[in-house]
LUMTI-507589 format. One line per 5 residues: number of its first residue (from 1); their letters; for each residue x negated, y, z of C-alpha. Coordinates in steps of 0.001 Angstrom, whole numbers, plus 500000, padded with zeros to 6 digits. Each point is the difference from the previous one (the first is absolute). Layout:
BEGIN
NUM) A) X Y Z ~ ...
This chain:
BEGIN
1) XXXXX) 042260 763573 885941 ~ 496913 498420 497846 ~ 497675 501799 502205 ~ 501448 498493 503156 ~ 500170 496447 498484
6) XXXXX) 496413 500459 498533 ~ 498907 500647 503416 ~ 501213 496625 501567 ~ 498722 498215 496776 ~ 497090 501436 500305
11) XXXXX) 498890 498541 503825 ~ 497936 497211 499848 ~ 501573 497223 501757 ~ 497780 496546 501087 ~ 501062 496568 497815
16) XXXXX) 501998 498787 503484 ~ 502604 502712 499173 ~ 501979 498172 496942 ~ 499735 496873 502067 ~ 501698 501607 502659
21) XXXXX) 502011 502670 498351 ~ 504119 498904 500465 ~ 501812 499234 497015 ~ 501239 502605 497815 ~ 503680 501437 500323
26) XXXXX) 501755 499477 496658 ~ 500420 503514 497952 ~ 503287 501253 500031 ~ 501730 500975 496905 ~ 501404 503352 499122
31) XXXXX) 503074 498539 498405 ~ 502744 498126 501667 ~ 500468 496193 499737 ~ 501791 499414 496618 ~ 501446 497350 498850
36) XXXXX) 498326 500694 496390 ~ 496880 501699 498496 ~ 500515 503911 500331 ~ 499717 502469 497130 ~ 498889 503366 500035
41) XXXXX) 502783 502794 500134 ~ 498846 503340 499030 ~ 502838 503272 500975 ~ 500706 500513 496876 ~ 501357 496026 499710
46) XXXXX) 501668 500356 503355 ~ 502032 503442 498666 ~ 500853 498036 496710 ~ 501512 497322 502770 ~ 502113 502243 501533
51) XXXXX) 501296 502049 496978 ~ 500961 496164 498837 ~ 501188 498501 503076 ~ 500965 502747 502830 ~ 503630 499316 500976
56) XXXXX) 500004 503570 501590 ~ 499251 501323 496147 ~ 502751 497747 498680 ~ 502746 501065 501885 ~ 498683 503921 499537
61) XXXXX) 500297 499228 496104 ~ 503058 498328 501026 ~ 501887 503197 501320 ~ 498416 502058 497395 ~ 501768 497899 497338
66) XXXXX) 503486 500200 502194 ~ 499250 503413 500276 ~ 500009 500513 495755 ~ 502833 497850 499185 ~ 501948 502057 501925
71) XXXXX) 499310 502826 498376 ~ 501605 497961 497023 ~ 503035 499761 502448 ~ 499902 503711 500817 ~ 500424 500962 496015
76) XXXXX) 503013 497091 499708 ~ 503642 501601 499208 ~ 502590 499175 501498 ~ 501863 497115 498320 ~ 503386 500695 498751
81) XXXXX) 502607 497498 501011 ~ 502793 498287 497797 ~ 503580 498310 500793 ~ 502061 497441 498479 ~ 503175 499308 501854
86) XXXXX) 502610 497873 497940 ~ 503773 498737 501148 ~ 503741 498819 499123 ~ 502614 502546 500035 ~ 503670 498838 500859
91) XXXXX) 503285 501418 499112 ~ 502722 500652 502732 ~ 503802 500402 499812 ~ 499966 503302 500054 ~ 501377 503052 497714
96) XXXXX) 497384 500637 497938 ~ 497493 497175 500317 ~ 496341 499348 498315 ~ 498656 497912 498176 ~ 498777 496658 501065
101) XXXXX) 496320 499150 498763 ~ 496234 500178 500734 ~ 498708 503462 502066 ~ 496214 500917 498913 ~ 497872 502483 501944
106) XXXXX) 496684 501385 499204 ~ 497501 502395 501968 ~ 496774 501743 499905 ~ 498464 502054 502808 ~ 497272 501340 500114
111) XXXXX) 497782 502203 502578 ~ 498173 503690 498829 ~ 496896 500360 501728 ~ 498912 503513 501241 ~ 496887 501197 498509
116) XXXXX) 498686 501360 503245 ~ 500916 496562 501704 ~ 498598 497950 497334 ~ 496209 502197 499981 ~ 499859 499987 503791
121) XXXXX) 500515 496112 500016 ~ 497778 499703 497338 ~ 497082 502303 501728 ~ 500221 498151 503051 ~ 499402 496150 498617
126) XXXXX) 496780 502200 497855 ~ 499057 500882 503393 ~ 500329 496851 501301 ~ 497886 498277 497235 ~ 497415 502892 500599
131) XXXXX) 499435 499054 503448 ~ 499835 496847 499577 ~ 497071 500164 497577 ~ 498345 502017 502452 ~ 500999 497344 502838
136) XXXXX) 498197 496886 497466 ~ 496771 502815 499421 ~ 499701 500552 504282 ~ 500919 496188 500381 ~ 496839 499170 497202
141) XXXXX) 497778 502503 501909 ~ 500683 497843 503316 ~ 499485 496318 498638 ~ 496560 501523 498666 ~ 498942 501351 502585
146) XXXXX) 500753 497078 502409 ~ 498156 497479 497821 ~ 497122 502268 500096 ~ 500037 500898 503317 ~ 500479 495558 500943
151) XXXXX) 497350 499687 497117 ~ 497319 502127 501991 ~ 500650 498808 503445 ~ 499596 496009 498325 ~ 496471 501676 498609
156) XXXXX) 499507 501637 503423 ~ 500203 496620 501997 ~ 498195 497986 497445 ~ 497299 502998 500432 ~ 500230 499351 504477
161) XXXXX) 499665 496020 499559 ~ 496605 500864 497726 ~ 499134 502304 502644 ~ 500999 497236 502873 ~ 497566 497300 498016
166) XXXXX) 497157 501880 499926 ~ 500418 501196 503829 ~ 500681 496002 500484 ~ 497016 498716 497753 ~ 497684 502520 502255
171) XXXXX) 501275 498922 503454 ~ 499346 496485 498976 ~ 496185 500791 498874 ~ 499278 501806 503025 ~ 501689 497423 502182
176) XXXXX) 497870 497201 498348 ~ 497270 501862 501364 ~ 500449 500963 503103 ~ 500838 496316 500759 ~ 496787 498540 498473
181) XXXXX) 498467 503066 502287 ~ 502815 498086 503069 ~ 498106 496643 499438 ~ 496330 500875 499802 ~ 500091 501943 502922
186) XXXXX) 499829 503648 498775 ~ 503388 500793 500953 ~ 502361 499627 502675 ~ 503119 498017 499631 ~ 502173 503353 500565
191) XXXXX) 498683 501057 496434 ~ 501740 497254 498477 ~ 503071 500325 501439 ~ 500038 503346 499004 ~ 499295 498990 496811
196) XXXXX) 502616 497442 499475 ~ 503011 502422 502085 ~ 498924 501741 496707 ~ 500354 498064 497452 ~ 503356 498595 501136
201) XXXXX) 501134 503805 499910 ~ 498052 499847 496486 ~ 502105 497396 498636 ~ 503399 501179 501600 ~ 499565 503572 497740
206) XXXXX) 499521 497414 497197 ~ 503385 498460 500795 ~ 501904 503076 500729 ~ 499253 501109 496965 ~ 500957 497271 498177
211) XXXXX) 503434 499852 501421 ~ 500438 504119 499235 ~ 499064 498928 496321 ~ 502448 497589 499252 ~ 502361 502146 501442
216) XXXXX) 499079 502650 497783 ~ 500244 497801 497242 ~ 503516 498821 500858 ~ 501434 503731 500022 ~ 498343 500390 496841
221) XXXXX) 501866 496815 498658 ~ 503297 501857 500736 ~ 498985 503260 498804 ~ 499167 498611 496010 ~ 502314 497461 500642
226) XXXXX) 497167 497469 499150 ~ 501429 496229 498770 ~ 499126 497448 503135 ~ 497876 498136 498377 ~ 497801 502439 499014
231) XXXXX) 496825 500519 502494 ~ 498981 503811 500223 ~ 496485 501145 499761 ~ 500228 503463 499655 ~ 496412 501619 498849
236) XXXXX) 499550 504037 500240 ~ 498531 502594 501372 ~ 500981 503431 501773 ~ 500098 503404 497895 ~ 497278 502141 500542
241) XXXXX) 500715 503500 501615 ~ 501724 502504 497946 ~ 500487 504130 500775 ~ 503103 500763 500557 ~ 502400 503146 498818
246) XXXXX) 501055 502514 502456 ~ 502799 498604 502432 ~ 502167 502778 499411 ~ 499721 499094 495974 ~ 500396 496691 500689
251) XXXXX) 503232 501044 502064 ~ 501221 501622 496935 ~ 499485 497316 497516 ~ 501875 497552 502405 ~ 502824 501564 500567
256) XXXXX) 500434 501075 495816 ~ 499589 496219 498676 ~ 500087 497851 502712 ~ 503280 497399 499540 ~ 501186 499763 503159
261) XXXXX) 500204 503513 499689 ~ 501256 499783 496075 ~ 503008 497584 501863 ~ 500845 502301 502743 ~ 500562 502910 497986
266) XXXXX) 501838 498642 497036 ~ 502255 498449 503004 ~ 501083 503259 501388 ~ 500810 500903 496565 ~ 501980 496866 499734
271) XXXXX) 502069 500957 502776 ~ 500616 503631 498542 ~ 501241 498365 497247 ~ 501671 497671 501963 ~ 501855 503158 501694
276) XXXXX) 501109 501086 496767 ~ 501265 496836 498975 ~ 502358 499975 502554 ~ 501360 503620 499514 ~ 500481 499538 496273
281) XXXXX) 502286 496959 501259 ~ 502152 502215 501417 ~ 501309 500750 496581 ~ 502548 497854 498690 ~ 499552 497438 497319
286) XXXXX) 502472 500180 498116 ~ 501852 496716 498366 ~ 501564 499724 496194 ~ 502348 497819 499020 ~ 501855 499029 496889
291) XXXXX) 502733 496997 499935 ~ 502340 498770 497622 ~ 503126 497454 501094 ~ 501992 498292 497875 ~ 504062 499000 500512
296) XXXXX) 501883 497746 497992 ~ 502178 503011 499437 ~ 497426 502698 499915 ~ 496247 500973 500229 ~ 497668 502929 501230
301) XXXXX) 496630 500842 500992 ~ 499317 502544 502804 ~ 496684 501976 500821 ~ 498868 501733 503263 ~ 497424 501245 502513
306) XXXXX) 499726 498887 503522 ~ 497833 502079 502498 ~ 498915 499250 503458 ~ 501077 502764 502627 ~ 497658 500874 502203
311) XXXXX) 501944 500857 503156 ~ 498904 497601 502885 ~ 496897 498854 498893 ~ 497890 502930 498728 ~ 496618 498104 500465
316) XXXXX) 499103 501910 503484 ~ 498245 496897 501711 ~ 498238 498950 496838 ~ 498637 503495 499463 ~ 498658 500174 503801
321) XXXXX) 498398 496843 499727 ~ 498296 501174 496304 ~ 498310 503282 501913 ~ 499394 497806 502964 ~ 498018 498267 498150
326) XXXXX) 498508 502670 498493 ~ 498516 501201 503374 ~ 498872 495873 500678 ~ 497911 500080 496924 ~ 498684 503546 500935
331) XXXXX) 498439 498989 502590 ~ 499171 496263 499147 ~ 497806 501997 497470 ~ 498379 502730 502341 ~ 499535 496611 502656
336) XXXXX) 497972 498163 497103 ~ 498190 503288 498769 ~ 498319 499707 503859 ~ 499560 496479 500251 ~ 498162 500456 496566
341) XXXXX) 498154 502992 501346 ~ 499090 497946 503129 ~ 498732 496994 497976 ~ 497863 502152 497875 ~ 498080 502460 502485
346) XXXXX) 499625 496279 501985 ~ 497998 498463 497120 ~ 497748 502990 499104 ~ 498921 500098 503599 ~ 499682 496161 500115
351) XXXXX) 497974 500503 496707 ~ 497899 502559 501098 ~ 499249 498961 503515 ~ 499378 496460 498916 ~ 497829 501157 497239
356) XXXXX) 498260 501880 502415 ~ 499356 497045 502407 ~ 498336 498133 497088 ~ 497855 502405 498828 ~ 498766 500471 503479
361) XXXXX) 499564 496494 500834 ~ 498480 498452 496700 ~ 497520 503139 500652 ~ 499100 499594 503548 ~ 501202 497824 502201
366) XXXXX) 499895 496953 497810 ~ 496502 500089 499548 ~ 498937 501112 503781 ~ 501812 496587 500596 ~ 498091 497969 497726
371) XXXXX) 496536 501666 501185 ~ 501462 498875 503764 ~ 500936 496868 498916 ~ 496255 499043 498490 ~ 498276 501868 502635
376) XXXXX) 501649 498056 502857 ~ 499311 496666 497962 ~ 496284 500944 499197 ~ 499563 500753 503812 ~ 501837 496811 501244
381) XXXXX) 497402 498284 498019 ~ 496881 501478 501466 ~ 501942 499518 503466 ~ 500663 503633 500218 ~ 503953 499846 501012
386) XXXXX) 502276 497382 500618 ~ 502832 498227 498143 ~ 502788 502319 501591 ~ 498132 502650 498381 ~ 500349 498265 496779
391) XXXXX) 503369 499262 499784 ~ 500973 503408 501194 ~ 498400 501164 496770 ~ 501547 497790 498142 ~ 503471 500735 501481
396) XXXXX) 499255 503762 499637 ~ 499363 499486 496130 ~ 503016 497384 499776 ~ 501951 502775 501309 ~ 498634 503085 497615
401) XXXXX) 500594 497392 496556 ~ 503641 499701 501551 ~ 500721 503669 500537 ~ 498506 500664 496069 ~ 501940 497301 498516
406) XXXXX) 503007 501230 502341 ~ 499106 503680 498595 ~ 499819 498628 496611 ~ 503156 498450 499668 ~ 501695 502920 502100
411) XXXXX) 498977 502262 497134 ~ 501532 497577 497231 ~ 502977 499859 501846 ~ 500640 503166 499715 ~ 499089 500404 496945
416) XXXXX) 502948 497706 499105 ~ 502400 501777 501797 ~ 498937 503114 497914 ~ 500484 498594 496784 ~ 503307 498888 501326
421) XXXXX) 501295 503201 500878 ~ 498554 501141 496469 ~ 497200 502423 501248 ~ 497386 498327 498367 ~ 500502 497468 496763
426) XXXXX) 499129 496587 500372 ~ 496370 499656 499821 ~ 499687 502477 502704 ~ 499383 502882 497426 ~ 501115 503257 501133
């Protein structure tokens, strides 16, 4: 508001007023108290932050890397299995007795894996990694966009207390005045009080927004998972307005590369082959065998088969569950396909209404405020109007610069939300 701040400047005031003008209240400070200098942090720092230090990406890497080792698992064979059994053999009194000595036994088994078995089990841990990559991409696309959106609202309040300070540093020139107006007579005492009712509502914004900022700033902390003793100062600006594709393209793209989406999908196929996993087990695996014992009399080997009979258990419950689950992912995936849906025609209207609002405020109503503002100031100085004419300017344009800045920072928020969902790259770029 120069023009409004000229205006005041501009009055000429007699000598008496610095004499009796009340001592100026200390400028408050868009950052929190620290205990240390801060230092700037642009978004690209505070992404680099949480790449580095976001537990939430950690443990997504985490299960990704659980997820490919067992892959290694699924490929394993079966081990085979070896016996040693060793003893004393005794003669008895009897016709035709043996030998007395050392007894020796030896085994081998081992288990033949069924091809279809093996591939299903194998397709379903590949399925399992797949999905989780796509779970570590959707979990990356979420820590972004949360620092950015806490990065913009720290920028937003920062942005109020600037706006609070110069509503403050105004109330407090034209209070000076109207009480140097108070004492020579020119004014009535209800003026002042006016006045000074004010300014204490002046310097209460100031506070308020202080407090929302270093909350802002402590949600940010979390999001980048900042070190303690490191003092945030982040330093940006919003995007300017972009045109946007067609919703139903953006639908489209959404749903085709989206990974929440990717996720969903490759688990229903995970539980297909999850299905078929279990009906290949209804095959037996068959078990070879080879041993060779030797007597103090006599020695032999022996080899064989053994295979399972499926007669009780012929996998029935296992199988339900598989194509219950089946129908569970099904519809976990058509759930997320309209949550997604939701979330995107939610932004673009947030986008395009907010956009909207701007435009039409930093084209109309901003400056009809201003012009209001110095009008009722230059007629409050010729005695024209009175001081509740003054501050109800003032309040009006207090008001407009808070519904633009609200506006503004509408629009960037969803703007973050749609490079989230993947309609527009980061940037903003179509």
């Amino acid at each position: 508001m120069p023009c409004a701040a000229q205006a005041l400047q501009s009055a000429d005031l007699p000598a008496a007023v610095a004499a009796a003008s009340l001592p100026a209240v200390p400028e408050a400070t868009t950052d929190p108290p620290a205990d240390g200098p801060s230092t700037p942090l642009t978004l690209e720092e505070a992404l680099a932050l949480a790449e580095k230090n976001s537990p939430r990406l950690h443990a997504a890497a985490a299960r990704s890397s659980r997820a490919a080792a067992a892959t290694q698992t699924a490929k394993a064979y079966t081990n085979p299995q070896v016996e040693y059994f060793a003893g004393h053999q005794s003669s008895r009194d009897v016709a035709v007795p043996g030998l007395p000595g050392l007894l020796q036994h030896y085994a081998a088994y081992q288990t033949m894996e069924i091809p279809a078995e093996r591939n299903a089990r194998q397709r379903i841990a590949s399925l399992a990694r797949t999905s989780s990559d796509f779970s570590l991409a959707g979990e990356q696309l979420t820590v972004i966009a949360n620092v950015k959106h806490a990065f913009y609202d720290v920028l937003r309040r920062k942005e109020e207390i600037v706006q609070a300070q110069e509503n403050l540093s105004l109330v407090e020139d034209l209070r000076r005045r109207v009480e140097v107006e108070v004492r020579v007579g020119e004014k009535g005492r209800l003026e002042l009080t006016r006045a000074e009712a004010e300014l204490a509502r002046a310097r209460f914004m100031v506070r308020s927004a202080q407090i929302h900022l270093a909350d802002s700033i402590a949600v940010l902390r979390v999001a980048i998972a900042a070190p303690p003793e490191r003092n945030l100062d982040p330093q940006g600006s919003v995007n300017p307005a972009i045109q946007l594709q067609p919703l139903p393209e953006l639908r489209e793209a959404v749903l085709r590369t989206h990974p929440a989406m990717e996720q969903v999908r490759t688990d229903v196929l995970g539980a297909e082959a999850t299905l078929q996993h279990q009906k290949a087990l209804r095959m037996p695996q068959p078990v070879f065998y080879g041993e060779y014992e030797r007597e103090p009399d006599v020695a032999y080997w022996r080899a064989g088969v053994t295979i399972p009979l499926p007669i009780w258990n012929r996998r029935r419950g296992q199988i339900q569950e598989a194509t219950a689950a089946i129908r569970e992912s099904t519809a976990t995936r058509d759930q997320r396909q309209l949550e997604i849906l939701s979330a995107l025609e939610r932004a673009y209207e947030q986008y395009q209404l907010a956009d909207q609002q701007v435009t039409s405020l930093q084209a109309g109503s901003l400056h009809e405020a201003e012009s209001a503002v110095d009008a009722a100031q230059s007629a409050y100085h010729f005695g024209e109007r009175g001081i509740v004419e003054v501050l109800d300017a003032q309040r009006v344009l207090q008001s407009v610069r808070g519904d633009l800045l609200d506006a503004q920072y509408a629009r960037q928020s969803a703007l973050i939300d749609l490079e989230e969902l993947g309609a527009i790259t980061p940037g903003g770029r179509p």
